[in-house]
BAMAR-598331 format. One record per residue (C-alpha): residue number from 0; x, y, z. Coordinates in pm, 1 decimal, padded with zeros to 6 digits, always signed. Example, Ala and Ser with C-alpha at 12.3 -4.5 7.8 and 13.67 -1.06 7.14 Angstrom:
<pts>
@pos = 0	u = +01230.0	v = -00450.0	w = +00780.0
@pos = 1	u = +01367.0	v = -00106.0	w = +00714.0
</pts>
This chain:
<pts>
@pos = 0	u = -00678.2	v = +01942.5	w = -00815.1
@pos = 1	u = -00439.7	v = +01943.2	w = -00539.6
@pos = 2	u = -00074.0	v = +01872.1	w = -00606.6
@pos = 3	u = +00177.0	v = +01677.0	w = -00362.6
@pos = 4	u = +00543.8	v = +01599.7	w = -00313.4
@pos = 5	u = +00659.9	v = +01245.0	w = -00172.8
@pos = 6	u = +00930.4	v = +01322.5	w = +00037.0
@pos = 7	u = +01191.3	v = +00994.8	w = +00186.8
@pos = 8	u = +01226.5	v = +01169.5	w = +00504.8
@pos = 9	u = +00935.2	v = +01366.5	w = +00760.8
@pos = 10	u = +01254.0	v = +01680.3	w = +00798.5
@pos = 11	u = +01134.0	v = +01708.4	w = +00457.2
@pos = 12	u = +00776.9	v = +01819.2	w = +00543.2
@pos = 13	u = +00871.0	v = +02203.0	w = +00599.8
@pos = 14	u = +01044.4	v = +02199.2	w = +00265.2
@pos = 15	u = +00745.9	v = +02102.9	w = +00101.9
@pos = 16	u = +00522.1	v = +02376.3	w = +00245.5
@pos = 17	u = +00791.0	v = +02641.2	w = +00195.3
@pos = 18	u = +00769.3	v = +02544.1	w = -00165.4
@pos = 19	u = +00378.7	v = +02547.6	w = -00224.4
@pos = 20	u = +00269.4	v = +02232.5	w = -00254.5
@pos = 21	u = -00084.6	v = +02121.2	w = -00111.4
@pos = 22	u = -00019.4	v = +01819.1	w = +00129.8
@pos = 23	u = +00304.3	v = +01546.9	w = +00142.6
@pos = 24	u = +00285.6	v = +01187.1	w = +00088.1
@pos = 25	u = +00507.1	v = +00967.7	w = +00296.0
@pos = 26	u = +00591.9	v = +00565.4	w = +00283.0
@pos = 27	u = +00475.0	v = +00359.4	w = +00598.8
@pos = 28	u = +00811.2	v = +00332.2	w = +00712.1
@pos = 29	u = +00848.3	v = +00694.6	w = +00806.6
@pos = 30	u = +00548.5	v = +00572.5	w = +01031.7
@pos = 31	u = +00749.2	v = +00302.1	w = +01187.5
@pos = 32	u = +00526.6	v = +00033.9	w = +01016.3
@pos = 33	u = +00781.0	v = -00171.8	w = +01027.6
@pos = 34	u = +00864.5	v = -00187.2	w = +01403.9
@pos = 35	u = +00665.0	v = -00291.0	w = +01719.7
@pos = 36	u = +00817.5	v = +00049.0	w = +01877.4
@pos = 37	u = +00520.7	v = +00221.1	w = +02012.2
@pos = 38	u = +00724.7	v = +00514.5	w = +02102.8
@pos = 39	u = +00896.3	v = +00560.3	w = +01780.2
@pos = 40	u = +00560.0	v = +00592.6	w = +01658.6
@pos = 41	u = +00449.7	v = +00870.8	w = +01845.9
@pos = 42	u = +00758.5	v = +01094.7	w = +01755.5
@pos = 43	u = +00641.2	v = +01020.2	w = +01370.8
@pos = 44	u = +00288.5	v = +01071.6	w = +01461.7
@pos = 45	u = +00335.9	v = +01433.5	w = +01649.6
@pos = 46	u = +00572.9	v = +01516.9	w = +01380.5
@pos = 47	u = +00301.5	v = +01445.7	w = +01130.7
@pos = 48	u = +00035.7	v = +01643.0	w = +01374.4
@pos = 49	u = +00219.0	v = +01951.7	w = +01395.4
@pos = 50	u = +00332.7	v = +01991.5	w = +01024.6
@pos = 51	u = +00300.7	v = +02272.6	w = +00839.0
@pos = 52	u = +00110.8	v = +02084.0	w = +00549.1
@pos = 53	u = -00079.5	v = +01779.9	w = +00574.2
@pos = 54	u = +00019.4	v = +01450.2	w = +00498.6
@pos = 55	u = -00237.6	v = +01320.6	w = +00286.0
@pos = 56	u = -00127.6	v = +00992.7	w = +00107.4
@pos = 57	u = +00150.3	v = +00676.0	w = +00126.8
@pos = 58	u = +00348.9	v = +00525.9	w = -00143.3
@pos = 59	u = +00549.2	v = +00218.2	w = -00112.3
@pos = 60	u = +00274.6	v = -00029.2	w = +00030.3
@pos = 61	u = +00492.7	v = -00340.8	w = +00075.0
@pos = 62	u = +00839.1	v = -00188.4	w = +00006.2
@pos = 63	u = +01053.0	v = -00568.8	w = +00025.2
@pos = 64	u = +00756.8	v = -00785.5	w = -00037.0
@pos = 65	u = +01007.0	v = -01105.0	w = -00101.7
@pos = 66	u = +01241.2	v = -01040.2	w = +00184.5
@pos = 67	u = +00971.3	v = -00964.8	w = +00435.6
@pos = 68	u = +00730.6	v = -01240.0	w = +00339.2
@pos = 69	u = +00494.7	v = -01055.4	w = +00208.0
@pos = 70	u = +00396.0	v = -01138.0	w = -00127.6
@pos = 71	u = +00030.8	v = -01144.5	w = -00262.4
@pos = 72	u = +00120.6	v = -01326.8	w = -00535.6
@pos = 73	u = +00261.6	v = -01678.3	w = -00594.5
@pos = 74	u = +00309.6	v = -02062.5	w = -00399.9
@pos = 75	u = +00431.4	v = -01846.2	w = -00090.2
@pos = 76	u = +00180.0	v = -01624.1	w = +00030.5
@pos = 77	u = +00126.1	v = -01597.2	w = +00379.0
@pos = 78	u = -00213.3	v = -01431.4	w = +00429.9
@pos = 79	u = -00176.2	v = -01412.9	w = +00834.8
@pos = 80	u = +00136.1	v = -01241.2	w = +00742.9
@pos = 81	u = -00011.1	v = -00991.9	w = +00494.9
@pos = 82	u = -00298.3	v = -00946.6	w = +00721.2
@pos = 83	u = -00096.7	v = -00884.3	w = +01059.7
@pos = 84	u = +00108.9	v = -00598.6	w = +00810.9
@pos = 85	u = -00139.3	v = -00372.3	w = +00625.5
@pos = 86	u = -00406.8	v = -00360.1	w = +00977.7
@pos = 87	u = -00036.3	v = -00243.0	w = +01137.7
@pos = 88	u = -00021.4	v = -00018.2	w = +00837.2
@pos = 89	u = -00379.3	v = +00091.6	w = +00848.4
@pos = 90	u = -00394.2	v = +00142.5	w = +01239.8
@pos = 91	u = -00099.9	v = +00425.6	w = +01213.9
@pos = 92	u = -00254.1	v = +00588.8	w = +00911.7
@pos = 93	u = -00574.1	v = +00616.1	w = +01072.5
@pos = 94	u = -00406.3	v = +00762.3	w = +01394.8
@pos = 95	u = -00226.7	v = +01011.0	w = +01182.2
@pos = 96	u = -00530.2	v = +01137.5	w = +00974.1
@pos = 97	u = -00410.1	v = +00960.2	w = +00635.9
@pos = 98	u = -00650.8	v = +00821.9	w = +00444.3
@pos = 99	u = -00515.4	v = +00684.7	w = +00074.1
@pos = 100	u = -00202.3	v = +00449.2	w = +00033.8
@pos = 101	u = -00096.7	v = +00383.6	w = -00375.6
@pos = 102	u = -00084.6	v = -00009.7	w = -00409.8
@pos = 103	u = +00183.9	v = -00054.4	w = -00688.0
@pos = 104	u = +00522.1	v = -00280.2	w = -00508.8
@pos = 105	u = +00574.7	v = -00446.2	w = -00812.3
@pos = 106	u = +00779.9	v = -00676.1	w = -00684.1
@pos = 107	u = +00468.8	v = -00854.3	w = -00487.6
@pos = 108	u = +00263.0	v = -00916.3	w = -00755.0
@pos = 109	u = +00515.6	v = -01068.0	w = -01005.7
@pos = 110	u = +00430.3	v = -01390.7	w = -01107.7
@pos = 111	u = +00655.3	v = -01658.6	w = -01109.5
@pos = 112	u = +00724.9	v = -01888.9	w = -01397.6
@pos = 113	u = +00494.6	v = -02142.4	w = -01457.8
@pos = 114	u = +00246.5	v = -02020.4	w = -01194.7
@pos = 115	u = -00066.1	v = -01987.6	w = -01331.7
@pos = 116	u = -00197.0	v = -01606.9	w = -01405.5
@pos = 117	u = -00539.7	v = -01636.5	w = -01305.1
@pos = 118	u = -00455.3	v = -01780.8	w = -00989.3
@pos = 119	u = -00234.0	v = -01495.2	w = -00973.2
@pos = 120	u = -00489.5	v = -01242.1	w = -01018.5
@pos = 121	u = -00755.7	v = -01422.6	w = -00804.9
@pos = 122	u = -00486.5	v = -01349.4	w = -00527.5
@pos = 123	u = -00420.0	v = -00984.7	w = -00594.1
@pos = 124	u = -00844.2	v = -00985.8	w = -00552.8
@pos = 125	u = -00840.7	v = -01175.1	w = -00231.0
@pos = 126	u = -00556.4	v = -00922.8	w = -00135.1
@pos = 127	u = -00760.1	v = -00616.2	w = -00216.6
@pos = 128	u = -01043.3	v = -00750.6	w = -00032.1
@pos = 129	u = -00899.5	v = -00774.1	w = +00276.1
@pos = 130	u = -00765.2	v = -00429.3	w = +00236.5
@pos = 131	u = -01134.6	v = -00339.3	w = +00160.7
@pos = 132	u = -01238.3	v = -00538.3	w = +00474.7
@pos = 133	u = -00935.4	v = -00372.0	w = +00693.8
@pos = 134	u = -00963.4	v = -00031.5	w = +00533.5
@pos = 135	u = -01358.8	v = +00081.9	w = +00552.3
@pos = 136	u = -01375.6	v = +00099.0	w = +00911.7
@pos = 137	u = -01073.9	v = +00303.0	w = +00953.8
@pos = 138	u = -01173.4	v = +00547.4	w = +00654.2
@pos = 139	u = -00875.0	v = +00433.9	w = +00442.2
@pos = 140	u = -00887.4	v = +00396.1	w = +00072.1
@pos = 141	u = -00670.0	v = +00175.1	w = -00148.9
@pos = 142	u = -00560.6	v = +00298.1	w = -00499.6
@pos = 143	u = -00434.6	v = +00039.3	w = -00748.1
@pos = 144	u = -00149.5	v = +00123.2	w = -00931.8
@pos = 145	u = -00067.4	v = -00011.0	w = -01283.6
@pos = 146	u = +00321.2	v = -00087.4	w = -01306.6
@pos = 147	u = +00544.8	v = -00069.8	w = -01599.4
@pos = 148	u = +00659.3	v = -00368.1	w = -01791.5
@pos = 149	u = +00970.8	v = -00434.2	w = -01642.4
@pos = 150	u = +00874.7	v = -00406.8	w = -01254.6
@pos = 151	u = +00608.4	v = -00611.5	w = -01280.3
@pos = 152	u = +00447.2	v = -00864.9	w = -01498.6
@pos = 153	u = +00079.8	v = -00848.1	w = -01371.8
@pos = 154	u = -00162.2	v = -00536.0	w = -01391.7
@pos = 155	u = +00032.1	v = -00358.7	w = -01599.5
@pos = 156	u = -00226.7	v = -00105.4	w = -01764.1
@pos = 157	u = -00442.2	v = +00122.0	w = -01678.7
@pos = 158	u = -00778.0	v = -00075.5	w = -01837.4
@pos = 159	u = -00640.3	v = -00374.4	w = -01656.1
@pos = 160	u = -00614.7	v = -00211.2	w = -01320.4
@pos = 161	u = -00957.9	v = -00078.0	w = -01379.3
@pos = 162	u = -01039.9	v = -00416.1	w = -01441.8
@pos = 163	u = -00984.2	v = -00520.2	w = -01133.3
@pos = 164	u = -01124.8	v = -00255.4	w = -00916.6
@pos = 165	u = -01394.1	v = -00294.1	w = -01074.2
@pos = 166	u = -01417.4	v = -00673.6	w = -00976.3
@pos = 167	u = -01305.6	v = -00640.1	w = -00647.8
@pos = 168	u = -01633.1	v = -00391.2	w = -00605.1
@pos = 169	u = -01540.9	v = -00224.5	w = -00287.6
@pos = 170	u = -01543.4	v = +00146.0	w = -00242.5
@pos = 171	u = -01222.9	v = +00141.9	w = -00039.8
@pos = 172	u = -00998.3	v = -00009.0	w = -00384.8
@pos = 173	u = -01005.8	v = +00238.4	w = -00624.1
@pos = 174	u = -00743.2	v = +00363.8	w = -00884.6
@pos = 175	u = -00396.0	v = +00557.5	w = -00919.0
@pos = 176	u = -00264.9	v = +00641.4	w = -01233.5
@pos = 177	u = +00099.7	v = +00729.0	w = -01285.0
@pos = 178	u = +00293.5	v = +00917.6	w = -01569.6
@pos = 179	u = +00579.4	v = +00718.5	w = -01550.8
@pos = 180	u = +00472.4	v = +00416.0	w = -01578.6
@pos = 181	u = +00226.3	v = +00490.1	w = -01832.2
@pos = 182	u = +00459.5	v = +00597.3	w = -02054.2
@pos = 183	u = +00715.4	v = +00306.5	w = -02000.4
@pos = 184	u = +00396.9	v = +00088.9	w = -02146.1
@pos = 185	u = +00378.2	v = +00322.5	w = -02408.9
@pos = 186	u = -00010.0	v = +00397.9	w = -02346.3
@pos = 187	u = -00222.7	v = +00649.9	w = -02428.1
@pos = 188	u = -00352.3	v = +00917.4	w = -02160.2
@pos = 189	u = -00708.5	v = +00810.9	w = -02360.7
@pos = 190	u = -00738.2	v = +00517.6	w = -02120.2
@pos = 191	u = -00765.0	v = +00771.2	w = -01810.0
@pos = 192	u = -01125.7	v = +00878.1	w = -01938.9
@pos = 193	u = -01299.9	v = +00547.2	w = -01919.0
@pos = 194	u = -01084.2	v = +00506.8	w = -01508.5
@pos = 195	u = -01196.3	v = +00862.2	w = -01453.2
@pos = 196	u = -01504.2	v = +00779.9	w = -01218.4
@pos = 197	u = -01227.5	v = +00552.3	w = -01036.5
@pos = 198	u = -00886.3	v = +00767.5	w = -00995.2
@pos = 199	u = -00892.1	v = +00858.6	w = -00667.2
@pos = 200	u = -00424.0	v = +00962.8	w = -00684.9
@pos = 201	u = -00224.2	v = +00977.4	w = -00934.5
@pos = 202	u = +00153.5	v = +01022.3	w = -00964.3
@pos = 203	u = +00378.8	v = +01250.4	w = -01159.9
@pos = 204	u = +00781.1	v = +01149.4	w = -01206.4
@pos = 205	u = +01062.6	v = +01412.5	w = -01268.0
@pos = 206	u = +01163.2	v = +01369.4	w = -01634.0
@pos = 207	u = +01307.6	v = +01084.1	w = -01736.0
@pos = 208	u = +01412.1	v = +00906.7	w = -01398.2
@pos = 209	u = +01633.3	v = +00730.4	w = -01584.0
@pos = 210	u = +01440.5	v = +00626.8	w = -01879.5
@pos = 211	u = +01448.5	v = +00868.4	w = -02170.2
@pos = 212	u = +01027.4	v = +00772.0	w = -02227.9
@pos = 213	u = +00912.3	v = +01005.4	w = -02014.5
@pos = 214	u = +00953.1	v = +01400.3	w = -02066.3
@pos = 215	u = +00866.1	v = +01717.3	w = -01926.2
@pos = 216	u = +00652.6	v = +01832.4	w = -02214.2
@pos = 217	u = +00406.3	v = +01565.5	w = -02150.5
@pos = 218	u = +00333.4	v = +01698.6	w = -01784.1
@pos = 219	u = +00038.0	v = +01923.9	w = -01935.3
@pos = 220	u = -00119.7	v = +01689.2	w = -02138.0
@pos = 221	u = -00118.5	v = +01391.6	w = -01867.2
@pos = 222	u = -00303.5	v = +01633.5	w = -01623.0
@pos = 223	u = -00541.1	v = +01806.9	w = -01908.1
@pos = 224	u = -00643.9	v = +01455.6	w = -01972.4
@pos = 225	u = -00649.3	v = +01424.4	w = -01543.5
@pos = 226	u = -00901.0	v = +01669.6	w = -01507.2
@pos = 227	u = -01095.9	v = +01616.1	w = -01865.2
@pos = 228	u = -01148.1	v = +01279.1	w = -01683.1
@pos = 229	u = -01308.0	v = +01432.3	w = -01395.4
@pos = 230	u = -00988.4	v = +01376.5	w = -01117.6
</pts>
């Protein structure tokens, strides 16, 4: 099992080698995702060449899915939209060796009132698929993430994550599962054994983070159950 550090900022990538860890994981904004600017791309992407640990995953898919238009769930989704974003996502993780990015961005996949819920999850499929569809050829992997409760009001588990990679049936949209936000739900670590053959990241919080759910003591038994699972 190799273990990572997310860092908000690439001047962070020496401190993360200095202290030990195995690779960094980065949000596509630190790739310029978000601007046309081929040239402040290629200061990210030498930065990311020549660092002292790799950069092995993203977090933070579609970071302001409402204010950018990019919502995968509800009466306003604009497919071209969401399409034209992740292959820009996918084309500058692919050119800087990166091959998983964590789906959670709750705020994309909350359903409105009154809009039905199976619609809603029939879009989060035909989302994932085109992921699949954009992802294969450029070796890049999706992985699912449940969110708490309170950030989200679809895919909030672990079973029903696995749910739907399992419907979606693509081997680029697979499964994360994170401590924090299993614990917000109140869920047991059990569920990771039946995702096991799925989980291809999984994410760790400080204690707490502001919610008094989560503690340090239950590091060790969320990555026993990790590698028990086969992670």
């Amino acid at each position: 099992m190799e273990i990572g550090r997310l860092i908000g900022s690439l001047d962070g990538l020496a401190d993360v080698a200095n202290w030990g860890y195995d690779y960094a994981e980065i949000s596509p904004a630190l790739l310029g995702a978000d601007e046309m600017d081929s040239a402040t791309e290629q200061i990210a992407l030498e930065r990311v060449r020549t660092s002292p640990v790799p950069v092995a995953s993203m977090c933070g898919f579609l970071p302001a899915a409402r204010r950018d238009g990019l919502m995968v769930v509800g009466p306003e989704v604009d497919r071209a939209r969401l399409r034209a974003y992740v292959t820009r996502v996918f084309d500058r993780m692919q050119r800087a060796g990166i091959g998983v990015i964590g789906y959670g961005s709750g705020e994309s996949r909350f359903v409105p009132d009154g809009f039905p819920r199976d619609r809603a999850l029939e879009q989060v499929r035909d989302f994932l698929r085109m992921c699949a569809d954009l992802g294969e050829p450029r070796g890049i992997q999706v992985a699912l993430e449940p969110y708490n409760r309170t950030d989200a009001n679809l895919i909030n588990t672990v079973p029903e994550a696995l749910d739907m990679v399992r419907s979606v049936n693509r081997p680029p949209i697979q499964l994360m599962a994170d401590f924090f936000h299993i614990r917000l739900n109140g869920e047991s670590f059990d569920a990771l054994h039946a995702a096991g053959p799925h989980l291809i990241h999984a994410h760790i919080a400080e204690p707490g983070r502001g919610h008094p759910q989560t503690t340090l003591a239950e590091h060790a038994d969320f990555l026993q159950t990790l590698r028990k699972a086969g992670y």
